[in-house]
ZAVEXNU-672760 format. One line per field, with one value per residue (C-alpha): residue in three letters; x, y negated, z negated. Coordinates in steps of 0.1 Angstrom, whole numbers, plus 5000, padded with zeros to 4 digits. Example, Ala and Ser with C-alpha at 12.3 -4.5 7.8 and 13.67 -1.06 7.14 Angstrom:
<domars>
rest	[ALA:SER]
px	[5123:5137]
py	[5045:5011]
pz	[4922:4929]
</domars>
This chain:
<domars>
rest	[UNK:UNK:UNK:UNK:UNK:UNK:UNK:UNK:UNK:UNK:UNK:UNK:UNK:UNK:UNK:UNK:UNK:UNK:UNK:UNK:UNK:UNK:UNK:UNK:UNK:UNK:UNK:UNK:UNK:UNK:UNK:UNK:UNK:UNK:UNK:UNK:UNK:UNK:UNK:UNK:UNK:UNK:UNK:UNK:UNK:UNK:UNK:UNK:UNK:UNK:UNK:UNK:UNK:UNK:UNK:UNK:UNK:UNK:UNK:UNK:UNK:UNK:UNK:UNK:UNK:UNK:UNK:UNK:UNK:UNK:UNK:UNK:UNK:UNK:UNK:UNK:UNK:UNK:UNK:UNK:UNK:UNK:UNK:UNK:UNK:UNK:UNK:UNK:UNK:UNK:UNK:UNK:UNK:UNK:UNK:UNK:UNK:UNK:UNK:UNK:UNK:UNK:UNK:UNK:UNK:UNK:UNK:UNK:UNK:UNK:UNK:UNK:UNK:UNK:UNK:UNK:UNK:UNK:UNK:UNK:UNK:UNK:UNK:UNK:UNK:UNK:UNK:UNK:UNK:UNK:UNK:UNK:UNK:UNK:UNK:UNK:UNK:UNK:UNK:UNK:UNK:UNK:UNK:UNK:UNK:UNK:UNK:UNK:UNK:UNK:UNK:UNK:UNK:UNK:UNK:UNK:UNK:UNK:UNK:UNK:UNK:UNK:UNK:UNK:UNK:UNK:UNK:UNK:UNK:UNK:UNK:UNK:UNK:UNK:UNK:UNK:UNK:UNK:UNK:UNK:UNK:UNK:UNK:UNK:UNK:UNK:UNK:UNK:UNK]
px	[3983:4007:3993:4004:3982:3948:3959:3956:3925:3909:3927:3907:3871:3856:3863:3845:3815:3813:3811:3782:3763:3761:3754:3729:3715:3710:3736:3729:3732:3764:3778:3770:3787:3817:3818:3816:3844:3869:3865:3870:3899:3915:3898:3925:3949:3972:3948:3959:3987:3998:3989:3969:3966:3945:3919:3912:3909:3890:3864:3863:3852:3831:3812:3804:3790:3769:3752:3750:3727:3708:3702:3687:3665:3654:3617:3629:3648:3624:3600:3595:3585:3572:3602:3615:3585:3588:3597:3624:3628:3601:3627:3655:3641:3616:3593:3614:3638:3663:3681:3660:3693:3725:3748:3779:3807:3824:3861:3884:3869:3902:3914:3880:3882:3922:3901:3891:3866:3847:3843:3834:3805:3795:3791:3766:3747:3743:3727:3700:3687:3651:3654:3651:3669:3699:3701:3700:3726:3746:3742:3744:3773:3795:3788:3786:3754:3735:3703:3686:3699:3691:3655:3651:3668:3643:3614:3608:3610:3635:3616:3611:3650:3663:3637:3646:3685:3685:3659:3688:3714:3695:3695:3729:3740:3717:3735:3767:3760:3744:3771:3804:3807:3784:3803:3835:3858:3885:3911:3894:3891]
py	[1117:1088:1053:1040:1060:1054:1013:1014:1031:1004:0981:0993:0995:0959:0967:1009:0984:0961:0988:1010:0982:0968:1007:1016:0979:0990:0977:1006:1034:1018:1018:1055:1064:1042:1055:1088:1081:1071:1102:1122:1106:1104:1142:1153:1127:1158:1155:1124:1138:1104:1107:1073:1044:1050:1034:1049:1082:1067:1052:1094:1099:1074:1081:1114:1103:1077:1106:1120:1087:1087:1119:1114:1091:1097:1090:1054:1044:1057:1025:1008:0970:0947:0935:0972:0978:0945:0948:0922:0934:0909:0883:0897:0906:0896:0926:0938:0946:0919:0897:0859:0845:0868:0866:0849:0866:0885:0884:0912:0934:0951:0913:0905:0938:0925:0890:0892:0866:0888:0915:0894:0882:0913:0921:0893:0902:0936:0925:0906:0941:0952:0978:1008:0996:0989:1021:1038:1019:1024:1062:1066:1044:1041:1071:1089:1116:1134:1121:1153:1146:1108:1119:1146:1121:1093:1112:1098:1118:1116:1091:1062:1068:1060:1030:1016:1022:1002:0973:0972:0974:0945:0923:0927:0917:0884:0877:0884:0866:0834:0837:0844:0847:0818:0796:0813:0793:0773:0799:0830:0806]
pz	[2355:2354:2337:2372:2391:2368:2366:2411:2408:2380:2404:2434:2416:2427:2462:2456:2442:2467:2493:2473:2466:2505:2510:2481:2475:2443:2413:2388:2415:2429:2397:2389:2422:2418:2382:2393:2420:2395:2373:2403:2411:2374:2374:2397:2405:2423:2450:2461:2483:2498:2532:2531:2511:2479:2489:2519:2494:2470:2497:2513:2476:2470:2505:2492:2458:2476:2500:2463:2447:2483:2475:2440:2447:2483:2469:2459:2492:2516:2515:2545:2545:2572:2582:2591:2611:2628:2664:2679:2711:2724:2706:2728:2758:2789:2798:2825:2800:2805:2781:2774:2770:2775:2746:2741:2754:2724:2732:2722:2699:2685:2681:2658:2637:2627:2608:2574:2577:2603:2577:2553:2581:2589:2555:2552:2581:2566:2541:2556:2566:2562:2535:2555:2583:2559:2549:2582:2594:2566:2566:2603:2606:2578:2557:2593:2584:2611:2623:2607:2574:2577:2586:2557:2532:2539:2549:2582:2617:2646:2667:2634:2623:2662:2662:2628:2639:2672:2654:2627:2654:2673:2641:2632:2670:2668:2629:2646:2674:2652:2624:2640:2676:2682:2661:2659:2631:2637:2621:2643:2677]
</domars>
């Protein structure tokens, strides 16, 4: 293992933390995984092969040591609160089923996904998450687990983990809609 190679790694370590904490929402089990990350990596640096940027590799790591903490304390992240069981659809929708007020139009997608800023929107919108509903979305869609292993992870059954995923789909489009696309900045226009 070069000095090199261990100094990128350290280098990349407040960006691994940043990710497990918006995905754990706990600082002490985001550190354990981002800590266990980096030994993994400095472990067997060989493995890097240089097919991608390092920190694509380290994230592939760290997403498995995060499944790893969910794991571990599946009692302790499995608590539901109001807000989770707190249905928006009425917020959203008229009893036919169609929008109250359509949304703005959204632009180009591949366009938004290229701005910093949006990430670092999204990334507040994520954490404005119900507990539960956080963590759905997080393992559903960014550390990209089954349904089934969501469900025996949290405790919960097919029909709650689909509910709680669209509510916390629902709330993230009315941040994103509120917090960026509404009010698009200047820079992002």
């Amino acid at each position: 293992m070069t000095d090199a190679f261990a100094a990128a790694v350290q280098t990349l370590r407040p960006q691994l933390m940043r990710f497990a904490q918006a995905q754990l929402r706990n600082e002490a089990w985001a550190e354990d995984a981002v800590s266990e990350t980096v030994l993994a990596a400095l472990a067997k640096p060989q493995a890097f092969a240089g097919q991608s940027q390092l920190k694509t590799w380290l994230v592939g790591i760290l997403k498995h040591k995060l499944v790893d903490q969910i794991r571990r304390h599946s009692r302790e992240v499995s608590t539901t609160t109001d807000d989770d069981a707190q249905d928006i659809d009425g917020l959203l929708f008229r009893e036919d089923g169609a929008w109250r007020e359509a949304p703005a139009e959204w632009g180009d997608p591949e366009a938004t996904l290229g701005q910093r800023e949006f990430f670092e929107v999204l990334e507040l919108c994520m954490e404005t998450l119900p507990g539960v509903q956080g963590r759905i979305f997080m393992m559903r869609e960014w550390l990209e687990l089954d349904t089934p292993e969501i469900c025996k992870e949290l405790g919960i059954t097919t029909t709650n983990a689909w509910v709680l995923l669209h509510r916390a789909r629902l709330r993230l489009q009315m941040c994103l809609q509120e917090r960026w696309f509404g009010q698009r900045p200047a820079a992002a226009a």
